[in-house]
MARDREN-550364 format. One record per residue: x, y, z of N, C-alpha, C in turn. Coordinates in pm, 1 decimal. Layout:
% MARDREN-550364
> nxx|nyy|nzz|caxx|cayy|cazz|cxx|cyy|czz
> X|Y|Z|X|Y|Z|X|Y|Z $
...
***
This chain:
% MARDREN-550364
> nxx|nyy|nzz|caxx|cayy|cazz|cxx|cyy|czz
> 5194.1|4559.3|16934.5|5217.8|4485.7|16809.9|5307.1|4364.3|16833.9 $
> 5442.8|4374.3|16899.8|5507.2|4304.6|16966.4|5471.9|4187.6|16978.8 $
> 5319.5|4215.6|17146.0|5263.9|4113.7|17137.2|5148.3|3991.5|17091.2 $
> 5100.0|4054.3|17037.7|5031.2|4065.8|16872.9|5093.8|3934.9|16812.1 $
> 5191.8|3982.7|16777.8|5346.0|3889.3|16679.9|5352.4|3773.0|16787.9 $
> 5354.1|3783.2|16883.1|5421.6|3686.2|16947.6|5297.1|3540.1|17004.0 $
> 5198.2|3626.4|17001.0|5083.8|3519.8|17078.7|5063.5|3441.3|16899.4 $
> 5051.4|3482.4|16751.4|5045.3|3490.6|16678.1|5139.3|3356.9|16585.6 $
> 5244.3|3386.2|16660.7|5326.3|3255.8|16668.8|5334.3|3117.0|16718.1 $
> 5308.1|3179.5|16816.1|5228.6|3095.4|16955.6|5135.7|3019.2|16921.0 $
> 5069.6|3071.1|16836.3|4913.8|2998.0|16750.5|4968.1|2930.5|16683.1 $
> 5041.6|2940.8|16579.9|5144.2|2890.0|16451.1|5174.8|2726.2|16501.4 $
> 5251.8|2774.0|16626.9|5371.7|2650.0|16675.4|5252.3|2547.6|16739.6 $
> 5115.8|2580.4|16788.9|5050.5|2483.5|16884.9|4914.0|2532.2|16790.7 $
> 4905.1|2498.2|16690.7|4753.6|2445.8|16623.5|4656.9|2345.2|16680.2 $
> 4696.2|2267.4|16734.4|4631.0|2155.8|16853.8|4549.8|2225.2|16884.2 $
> 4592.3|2381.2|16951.7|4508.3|2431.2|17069.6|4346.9|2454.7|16983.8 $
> 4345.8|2468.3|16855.4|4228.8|2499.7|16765.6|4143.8|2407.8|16852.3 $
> 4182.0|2296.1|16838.1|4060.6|2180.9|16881.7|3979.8|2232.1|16995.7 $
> 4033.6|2320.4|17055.3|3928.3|2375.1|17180.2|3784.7|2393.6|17142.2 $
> 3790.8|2480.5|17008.4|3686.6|2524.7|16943.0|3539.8|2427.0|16945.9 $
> 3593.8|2281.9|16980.8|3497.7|2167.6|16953.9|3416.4|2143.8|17097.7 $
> 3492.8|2220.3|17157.2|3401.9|2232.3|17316.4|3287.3|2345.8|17323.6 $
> 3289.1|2393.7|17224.7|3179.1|2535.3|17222.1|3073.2|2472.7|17195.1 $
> 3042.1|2382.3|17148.0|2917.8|2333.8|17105.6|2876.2|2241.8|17210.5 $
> 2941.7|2184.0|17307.0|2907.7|2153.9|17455.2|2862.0|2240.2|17519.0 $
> 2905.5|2347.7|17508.9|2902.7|2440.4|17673.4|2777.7|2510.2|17587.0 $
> 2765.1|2508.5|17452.5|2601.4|2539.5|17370.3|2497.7|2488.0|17446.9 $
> 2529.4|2300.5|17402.4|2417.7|2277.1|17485.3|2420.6|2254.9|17598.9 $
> 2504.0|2322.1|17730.6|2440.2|2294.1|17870.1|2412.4|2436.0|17896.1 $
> 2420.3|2542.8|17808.4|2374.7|2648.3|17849.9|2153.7|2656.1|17820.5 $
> 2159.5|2578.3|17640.3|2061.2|2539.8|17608.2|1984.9|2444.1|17704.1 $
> 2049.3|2322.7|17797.3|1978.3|2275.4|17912.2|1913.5|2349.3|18057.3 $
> 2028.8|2422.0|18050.6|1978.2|2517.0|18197.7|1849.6|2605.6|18161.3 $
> 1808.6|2636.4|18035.4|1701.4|2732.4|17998.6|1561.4|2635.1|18004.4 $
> 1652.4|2515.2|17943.7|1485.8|2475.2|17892.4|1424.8|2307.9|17949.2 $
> 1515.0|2273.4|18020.8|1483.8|2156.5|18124.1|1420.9|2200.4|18232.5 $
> 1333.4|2089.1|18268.3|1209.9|2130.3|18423.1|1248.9|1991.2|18480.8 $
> 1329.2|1989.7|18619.9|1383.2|1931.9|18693.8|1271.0|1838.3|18684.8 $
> 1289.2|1720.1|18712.6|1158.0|1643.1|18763.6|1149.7|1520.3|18851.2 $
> 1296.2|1518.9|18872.7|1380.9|1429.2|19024.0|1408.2|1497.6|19126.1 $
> 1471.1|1507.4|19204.9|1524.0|1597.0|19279.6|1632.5|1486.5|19378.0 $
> 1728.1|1475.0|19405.6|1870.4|1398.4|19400.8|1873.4|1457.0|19576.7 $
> 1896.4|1338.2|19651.5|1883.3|1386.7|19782.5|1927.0|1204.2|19836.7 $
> 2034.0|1238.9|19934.3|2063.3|1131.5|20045.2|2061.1|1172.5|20193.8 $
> 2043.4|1039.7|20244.0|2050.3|1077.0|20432.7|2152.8|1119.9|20516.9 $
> 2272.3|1111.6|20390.5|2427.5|1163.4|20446.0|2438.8|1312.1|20398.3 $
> 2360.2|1380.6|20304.2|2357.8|1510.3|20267.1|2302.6|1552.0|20378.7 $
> 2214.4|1529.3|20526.7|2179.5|1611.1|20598.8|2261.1|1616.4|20672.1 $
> 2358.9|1522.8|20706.0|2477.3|1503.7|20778.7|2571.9|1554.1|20788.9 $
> 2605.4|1611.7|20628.0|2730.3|1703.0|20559.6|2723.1|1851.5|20670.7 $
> 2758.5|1919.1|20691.4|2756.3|2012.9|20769.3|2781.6|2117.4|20632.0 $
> 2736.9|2279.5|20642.3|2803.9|2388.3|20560.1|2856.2|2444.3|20573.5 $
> 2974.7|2436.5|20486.7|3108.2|2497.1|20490.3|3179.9|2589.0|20400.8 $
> 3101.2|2739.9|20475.9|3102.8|2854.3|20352.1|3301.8|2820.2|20311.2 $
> 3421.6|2863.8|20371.7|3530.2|2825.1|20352.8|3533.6|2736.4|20241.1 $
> 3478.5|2638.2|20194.6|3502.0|2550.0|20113.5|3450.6|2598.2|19974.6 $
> 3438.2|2716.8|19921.3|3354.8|2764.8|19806.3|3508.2|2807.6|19755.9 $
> 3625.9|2810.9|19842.3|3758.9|2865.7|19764.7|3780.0|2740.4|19670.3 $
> 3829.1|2632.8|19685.5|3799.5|2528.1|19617.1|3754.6|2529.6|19521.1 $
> 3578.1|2526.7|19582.2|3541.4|2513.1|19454.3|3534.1|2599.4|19318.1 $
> 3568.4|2781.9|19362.9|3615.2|2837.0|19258.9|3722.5|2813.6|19207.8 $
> 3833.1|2750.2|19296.7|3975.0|2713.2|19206.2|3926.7|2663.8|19070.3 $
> 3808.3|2531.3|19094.8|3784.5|2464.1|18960.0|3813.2|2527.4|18829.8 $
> 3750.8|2613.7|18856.8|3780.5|2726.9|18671.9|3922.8|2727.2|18726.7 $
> 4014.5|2781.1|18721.0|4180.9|2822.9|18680.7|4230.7|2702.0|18675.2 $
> 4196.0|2572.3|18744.0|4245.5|2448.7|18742.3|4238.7|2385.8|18590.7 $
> 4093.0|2361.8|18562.0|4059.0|2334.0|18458.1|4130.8|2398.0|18353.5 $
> 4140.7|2508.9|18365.0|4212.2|2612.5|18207.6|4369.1|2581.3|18243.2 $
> 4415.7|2589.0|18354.6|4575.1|2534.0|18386.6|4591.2|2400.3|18327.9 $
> 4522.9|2285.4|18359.2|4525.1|2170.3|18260.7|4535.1|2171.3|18154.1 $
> 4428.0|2260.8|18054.8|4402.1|2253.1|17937.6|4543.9|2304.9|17868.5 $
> 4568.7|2422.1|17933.1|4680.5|2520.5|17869.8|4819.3|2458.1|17904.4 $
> 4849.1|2371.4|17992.3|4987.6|2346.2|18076.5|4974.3|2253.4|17892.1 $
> 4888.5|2083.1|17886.1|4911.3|1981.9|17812.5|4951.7|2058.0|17699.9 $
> 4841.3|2165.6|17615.5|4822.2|2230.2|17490.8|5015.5|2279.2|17463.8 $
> 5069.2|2309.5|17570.5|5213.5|2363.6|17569.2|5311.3|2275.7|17553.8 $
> 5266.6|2174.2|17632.0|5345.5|2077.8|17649.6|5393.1|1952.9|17582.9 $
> 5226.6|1897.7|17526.3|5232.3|1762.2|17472.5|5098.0|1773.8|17399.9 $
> 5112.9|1700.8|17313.5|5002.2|1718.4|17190.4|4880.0|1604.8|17244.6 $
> 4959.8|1451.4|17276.1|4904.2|1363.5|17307.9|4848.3|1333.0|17391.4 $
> 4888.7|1451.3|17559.9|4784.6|1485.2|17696.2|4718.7|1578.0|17651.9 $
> 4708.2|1653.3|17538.7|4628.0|1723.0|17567.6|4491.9|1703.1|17454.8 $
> 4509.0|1572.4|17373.3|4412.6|1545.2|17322.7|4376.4|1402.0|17405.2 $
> 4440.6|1398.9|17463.3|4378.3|1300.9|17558.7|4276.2|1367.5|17654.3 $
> 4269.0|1452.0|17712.3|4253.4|1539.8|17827.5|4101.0|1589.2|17751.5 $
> 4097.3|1679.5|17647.7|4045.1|1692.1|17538.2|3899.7|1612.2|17530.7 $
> 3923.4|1496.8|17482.0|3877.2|1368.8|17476.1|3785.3|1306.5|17590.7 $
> 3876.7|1328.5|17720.0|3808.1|1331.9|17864.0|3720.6|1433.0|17852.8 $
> 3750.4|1546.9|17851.2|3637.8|1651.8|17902.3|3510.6|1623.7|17822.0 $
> 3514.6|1628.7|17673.0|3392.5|1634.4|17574.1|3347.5|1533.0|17583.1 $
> 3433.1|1389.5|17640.7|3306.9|1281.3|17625.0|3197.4|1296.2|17785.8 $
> 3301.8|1344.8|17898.2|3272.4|1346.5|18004.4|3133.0|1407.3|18047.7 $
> 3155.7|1572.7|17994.8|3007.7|1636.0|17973.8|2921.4|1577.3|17929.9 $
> 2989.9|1534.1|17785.4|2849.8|1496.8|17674.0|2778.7|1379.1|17778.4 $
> 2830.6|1293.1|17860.7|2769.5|1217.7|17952.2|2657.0|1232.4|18011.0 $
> 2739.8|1306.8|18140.2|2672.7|1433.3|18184.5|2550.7|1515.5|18165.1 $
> 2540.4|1550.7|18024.6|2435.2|1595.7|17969.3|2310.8|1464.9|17915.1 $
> 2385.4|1451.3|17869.3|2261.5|1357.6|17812.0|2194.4|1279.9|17910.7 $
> 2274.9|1245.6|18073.8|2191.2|1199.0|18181.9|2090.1|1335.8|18184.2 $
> 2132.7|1469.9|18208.5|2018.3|1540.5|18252.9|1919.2|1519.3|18135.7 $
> 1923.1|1493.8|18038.0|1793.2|1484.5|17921.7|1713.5|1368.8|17959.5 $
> 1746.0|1272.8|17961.5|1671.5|1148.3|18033.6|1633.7|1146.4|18157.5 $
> 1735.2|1221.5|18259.5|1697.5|1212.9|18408.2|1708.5|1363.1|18442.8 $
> 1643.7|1466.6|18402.7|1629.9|1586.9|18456.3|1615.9|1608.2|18578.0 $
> 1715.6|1635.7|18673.7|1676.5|1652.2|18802.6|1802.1|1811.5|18853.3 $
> 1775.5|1803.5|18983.6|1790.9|1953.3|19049.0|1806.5|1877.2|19215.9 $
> 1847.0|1984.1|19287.1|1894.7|1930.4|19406.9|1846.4|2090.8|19524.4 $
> 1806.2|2040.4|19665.2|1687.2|2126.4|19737.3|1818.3|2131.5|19848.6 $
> 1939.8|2152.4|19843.4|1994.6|2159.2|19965.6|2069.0|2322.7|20041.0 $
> 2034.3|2425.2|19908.6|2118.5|2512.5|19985.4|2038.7|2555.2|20113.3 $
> 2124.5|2623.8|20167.0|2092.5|2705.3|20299.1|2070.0|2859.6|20260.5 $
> 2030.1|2954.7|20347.8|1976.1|3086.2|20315.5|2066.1|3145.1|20368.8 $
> 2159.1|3196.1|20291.9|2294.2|3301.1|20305.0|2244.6|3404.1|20369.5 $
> 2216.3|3466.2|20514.5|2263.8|3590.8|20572.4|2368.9|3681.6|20631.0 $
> 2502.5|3580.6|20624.9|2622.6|3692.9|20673.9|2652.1|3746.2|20544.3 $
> 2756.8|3830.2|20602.9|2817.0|3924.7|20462.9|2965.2|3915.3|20490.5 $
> 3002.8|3814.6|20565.2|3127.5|3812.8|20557.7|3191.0|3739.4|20427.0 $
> 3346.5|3729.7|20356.0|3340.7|3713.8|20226.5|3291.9|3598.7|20170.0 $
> 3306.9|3472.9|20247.5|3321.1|3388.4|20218.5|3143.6|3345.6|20164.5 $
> 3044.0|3423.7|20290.4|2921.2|3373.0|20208.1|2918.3|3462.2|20085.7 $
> 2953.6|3566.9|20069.9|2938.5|3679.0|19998.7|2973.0|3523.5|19840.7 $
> 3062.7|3472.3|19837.2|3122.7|3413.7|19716.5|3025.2|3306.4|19701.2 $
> 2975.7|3253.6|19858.9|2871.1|3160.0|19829.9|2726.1|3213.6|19728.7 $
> 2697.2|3335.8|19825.1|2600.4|3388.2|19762.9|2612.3|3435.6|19573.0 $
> 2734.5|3494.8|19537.0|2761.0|3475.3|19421.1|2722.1|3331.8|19350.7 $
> 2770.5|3227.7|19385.6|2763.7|3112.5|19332.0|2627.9|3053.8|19327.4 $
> 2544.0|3094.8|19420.3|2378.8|3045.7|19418.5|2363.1|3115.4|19300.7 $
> 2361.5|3259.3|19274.6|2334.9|3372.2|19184.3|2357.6|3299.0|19060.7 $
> 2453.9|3231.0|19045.1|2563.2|3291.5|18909.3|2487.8|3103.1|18841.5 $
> 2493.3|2981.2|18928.5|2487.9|2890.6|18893.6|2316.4|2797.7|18961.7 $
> 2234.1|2735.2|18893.7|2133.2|2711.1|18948.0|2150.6|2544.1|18973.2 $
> 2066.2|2560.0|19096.3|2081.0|2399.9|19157.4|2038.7|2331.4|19065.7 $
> 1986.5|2292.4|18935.6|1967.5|2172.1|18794.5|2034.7|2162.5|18786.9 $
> 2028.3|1990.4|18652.9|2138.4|1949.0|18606.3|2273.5|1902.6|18724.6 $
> 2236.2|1867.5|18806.0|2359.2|1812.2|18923.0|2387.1|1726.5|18891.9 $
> 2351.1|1589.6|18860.2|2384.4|1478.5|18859.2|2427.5|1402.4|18712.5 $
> 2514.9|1342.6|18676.3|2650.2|1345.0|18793.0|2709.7|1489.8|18821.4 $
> 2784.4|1508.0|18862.0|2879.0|1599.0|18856.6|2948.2|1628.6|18730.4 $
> 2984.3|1772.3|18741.5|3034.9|1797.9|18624.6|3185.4|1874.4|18688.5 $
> 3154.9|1905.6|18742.3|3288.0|1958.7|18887.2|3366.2|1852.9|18871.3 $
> 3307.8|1727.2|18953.1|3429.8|1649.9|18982.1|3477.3|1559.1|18861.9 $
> 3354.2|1553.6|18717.7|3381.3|1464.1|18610.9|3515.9|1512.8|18560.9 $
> 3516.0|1662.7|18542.5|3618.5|1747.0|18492.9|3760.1|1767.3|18603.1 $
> 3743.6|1758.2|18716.8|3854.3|1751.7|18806.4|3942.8|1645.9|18745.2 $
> 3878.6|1529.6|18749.9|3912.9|1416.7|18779.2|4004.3|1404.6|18608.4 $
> 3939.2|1479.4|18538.4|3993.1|1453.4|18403.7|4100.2|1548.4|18403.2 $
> 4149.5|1640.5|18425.9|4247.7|1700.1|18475.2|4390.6|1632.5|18543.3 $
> 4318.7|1625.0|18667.3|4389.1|1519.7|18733.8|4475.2|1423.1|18635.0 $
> 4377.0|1340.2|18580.6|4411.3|1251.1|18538.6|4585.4|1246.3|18429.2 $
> 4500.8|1350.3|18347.2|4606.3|1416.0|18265.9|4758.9|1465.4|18344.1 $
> 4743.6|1558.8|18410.5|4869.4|1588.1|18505.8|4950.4|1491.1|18548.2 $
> 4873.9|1361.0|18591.0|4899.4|1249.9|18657.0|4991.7|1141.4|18559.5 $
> 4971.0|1179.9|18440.0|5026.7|1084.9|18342.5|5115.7|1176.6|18212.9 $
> 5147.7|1310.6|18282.4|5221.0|1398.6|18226.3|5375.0|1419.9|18225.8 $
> 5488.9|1342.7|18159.9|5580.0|1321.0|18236.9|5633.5|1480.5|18228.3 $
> 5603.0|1584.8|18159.3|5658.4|1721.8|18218.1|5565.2|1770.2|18284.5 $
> 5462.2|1748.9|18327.8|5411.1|1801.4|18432.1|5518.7|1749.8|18554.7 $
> 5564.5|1664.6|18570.5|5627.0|1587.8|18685.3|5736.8|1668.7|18696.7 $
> 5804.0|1689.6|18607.6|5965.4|1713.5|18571.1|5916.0|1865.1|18576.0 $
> 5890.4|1927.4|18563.1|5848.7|2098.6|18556.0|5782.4|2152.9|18697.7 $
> 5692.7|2069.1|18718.1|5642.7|2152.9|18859.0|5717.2|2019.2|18996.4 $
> 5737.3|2090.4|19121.2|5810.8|2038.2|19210.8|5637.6|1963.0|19281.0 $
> 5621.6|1855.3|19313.4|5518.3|1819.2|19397.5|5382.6|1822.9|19306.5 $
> 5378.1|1884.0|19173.1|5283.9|1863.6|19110.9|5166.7|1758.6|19118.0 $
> 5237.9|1686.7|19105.0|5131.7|1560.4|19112.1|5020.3|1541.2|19258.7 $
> 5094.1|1598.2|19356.5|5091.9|1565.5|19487.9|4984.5|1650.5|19508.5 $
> 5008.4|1766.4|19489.3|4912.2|1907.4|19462.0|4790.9|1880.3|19371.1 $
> 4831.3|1822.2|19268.2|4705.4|1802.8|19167.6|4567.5|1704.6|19274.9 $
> 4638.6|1618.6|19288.8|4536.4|1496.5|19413.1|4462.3|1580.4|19523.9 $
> 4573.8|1655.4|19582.0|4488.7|1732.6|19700.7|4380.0|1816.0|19591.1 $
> 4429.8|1881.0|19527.3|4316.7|1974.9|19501.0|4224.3|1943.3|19448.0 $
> 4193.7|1816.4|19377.7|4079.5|1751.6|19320.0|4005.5|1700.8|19409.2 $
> 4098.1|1607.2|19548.4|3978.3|1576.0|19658.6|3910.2|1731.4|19688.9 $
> 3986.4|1813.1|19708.3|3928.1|1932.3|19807.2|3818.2|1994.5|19711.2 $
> 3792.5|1972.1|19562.4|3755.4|2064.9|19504.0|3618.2|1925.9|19518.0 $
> 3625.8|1813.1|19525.9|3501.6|1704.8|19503.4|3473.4|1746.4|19683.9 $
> 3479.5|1751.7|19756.2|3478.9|1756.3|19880.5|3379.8|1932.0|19855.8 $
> 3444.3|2009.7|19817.6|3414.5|2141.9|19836.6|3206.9|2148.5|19807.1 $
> 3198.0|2052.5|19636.9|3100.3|2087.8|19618.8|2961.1|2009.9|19741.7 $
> 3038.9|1939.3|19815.7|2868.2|1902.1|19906.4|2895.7|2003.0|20029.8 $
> 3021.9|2072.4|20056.1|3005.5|2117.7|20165.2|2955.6|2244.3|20138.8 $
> 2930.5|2298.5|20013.3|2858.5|2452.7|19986.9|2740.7|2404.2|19973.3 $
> 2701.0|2284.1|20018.8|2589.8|2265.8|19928.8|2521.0|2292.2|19774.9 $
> 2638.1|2228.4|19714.5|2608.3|2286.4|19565.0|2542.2|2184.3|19491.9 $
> 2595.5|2044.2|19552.2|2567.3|1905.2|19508.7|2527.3|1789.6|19617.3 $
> 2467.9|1695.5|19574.3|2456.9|1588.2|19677.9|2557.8|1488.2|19635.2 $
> 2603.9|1437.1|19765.7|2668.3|1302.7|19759.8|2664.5|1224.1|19630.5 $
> 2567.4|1239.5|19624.2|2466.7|1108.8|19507.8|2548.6|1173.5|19364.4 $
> 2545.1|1350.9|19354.8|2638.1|1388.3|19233.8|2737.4|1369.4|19249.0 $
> 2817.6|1376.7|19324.3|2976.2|1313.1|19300.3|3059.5|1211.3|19296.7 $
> 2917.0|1075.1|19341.8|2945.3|980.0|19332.1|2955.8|905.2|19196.2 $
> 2824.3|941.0|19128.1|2803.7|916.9|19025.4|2936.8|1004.3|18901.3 $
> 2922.6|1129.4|18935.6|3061.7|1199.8|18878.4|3208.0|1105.5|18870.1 $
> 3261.4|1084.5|18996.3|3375.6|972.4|19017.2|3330.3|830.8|18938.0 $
> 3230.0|764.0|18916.0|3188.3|642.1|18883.9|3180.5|723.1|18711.6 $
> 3114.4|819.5|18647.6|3141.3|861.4|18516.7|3329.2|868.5|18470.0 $
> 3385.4|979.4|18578.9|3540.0|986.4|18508.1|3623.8|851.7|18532.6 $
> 3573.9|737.6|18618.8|3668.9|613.8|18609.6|3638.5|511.3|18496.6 $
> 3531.8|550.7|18455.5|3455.2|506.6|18330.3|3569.9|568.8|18205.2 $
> 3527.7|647.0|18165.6|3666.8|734.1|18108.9|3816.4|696.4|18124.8 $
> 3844.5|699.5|18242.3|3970.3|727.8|18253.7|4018.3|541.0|18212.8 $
> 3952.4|422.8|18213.6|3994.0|311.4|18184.9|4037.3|309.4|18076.1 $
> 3959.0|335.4|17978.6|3985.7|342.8|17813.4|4135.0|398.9|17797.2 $
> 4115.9|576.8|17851.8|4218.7|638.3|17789.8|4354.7|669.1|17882.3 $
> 4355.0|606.7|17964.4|4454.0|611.6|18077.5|4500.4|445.5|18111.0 $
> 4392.7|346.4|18190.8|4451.1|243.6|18246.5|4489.0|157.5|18151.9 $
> 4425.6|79.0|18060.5|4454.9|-19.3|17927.8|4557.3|65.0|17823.3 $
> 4598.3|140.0|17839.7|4744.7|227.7|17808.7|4850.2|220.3|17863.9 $
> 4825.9|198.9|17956.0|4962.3|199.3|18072.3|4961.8|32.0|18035.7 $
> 4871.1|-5.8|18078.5|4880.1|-202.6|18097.1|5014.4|-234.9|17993.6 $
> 4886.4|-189.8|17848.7|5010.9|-257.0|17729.4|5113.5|-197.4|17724.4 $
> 5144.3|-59.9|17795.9|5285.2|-69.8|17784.8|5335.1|-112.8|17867.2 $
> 5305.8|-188.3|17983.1|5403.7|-227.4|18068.0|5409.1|-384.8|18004.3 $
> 5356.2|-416.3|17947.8|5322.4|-570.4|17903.4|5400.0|-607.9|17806.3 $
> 5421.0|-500.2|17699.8|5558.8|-454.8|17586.3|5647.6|-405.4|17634.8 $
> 5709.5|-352.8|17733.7|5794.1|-331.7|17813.8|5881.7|-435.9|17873.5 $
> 5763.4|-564.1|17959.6|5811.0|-650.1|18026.9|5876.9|-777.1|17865.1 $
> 5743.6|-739.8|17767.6|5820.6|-862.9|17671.0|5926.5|-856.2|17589.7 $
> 5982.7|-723.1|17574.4|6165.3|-687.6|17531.4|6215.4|-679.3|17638.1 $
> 6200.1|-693.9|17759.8|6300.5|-743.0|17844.6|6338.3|-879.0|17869.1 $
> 6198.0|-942.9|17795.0|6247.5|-1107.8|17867.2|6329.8|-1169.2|17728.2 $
> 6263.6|-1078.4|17565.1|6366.9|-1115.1|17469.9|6464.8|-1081.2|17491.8 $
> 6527.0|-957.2|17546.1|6631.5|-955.2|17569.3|6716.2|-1015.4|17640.1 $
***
């Protein structure tokens, strides 16, 4: 009951967090895409044969989920304004995302045929299971890393609260954009386009933010 009362409060003090609710109708329709789209590209470069596979690198890319919900939940605690910023990133980011696969339905031919059973394919093999090669392009891995990132990056208690945060956030977003061509989950071509979607994004609600304030910053210093 205790804790009942207490998460209960918790709700009370951070109503913000409601807005999550507006992402359900995203993750509606990319569940509704994976059923009923028929690939009809198939997304392939001459540097994807090059990539070597690197079962090890599937840790990564499962971090993505706890990363993603650590973002969401650190801002939601923290700051109203990263985390409807952040918010903002993710739902326009997908909705991107998606609506390329409606126009450009495509799928990607690169995994390899998992026979060890040691853990690491074991997680690979989960991940073939659990997630199907459609819908790759852009990325949705690294659209959402990157929007994360981004957020952390411009969090001044993220800075002040975690020691190296920032530093950590960077590594783990390369490693987690890095992770998805080396499981072969994605081609080059998706994460390029992914990075070229979240810098798209991130101008609006990150760089021309910072500008004018440094620009109002610099012009009460020179009145002064």
């Amino acid at each position: 009951m205790k804790t009942m009362r207490n998460f209960r409060k918790f709700l009370s003090e951070h109503k913000h967090l409601y807005s999550l609710l507006l992402l359900v109708p995203i993750l509606i329709w990319f569940k509704y895409l994976e059923r009923a789209l028929v690939p009809e590209y198939f997304i392939h470069a001459v540097l994807d044969d090059r990539i070597p596979f690197v079962k090890e690198f599937v840790v990564p890319y499962l971090i993505w989920f706890p990363y993603i919900a650590y973002g969401v939940i650190f801002t939601g605690i923290y700051s109203r304004r990263d985390f409807y910023k952040l918010l903002v990133f993710l739902a326009c980011g997908m909705s991107v995302a998606y609506t390329v696969y409606m126009i450009y339905p495509n799928a990607q031919n690169l995994r390899p045929v998992i026979t060890k059973k040691d853990p690491f394919s074991l997680l690979v093999k989960m991940v073939y299971a659990t997630d199907t090669p459609t819908n790759v392009c852009p990325s949705v891995h690294v659209i959402n890393s990157i929007a994360v990132n981004a957020a952390l990056q411009h969090s001044e208690d993220f800075a002040r609260k975690i020691k190296n945060g920032r530093i950590a956030s960077h590594i783990l977003t390369i490693l987690i954009c890095l992770s998805t061509v080396f499981i072969k989950q994605h081609s080059v071509l998706d994460v390029g386009w992914g990075i070229v979607t979240g810098m798209v994004l991130y101008i609006p609600l990150y760089a021309l933010p910072a500008i004018k304030r440094r620009s109002w910053a610099r012009s009460i210093r020179i009145k002064g």
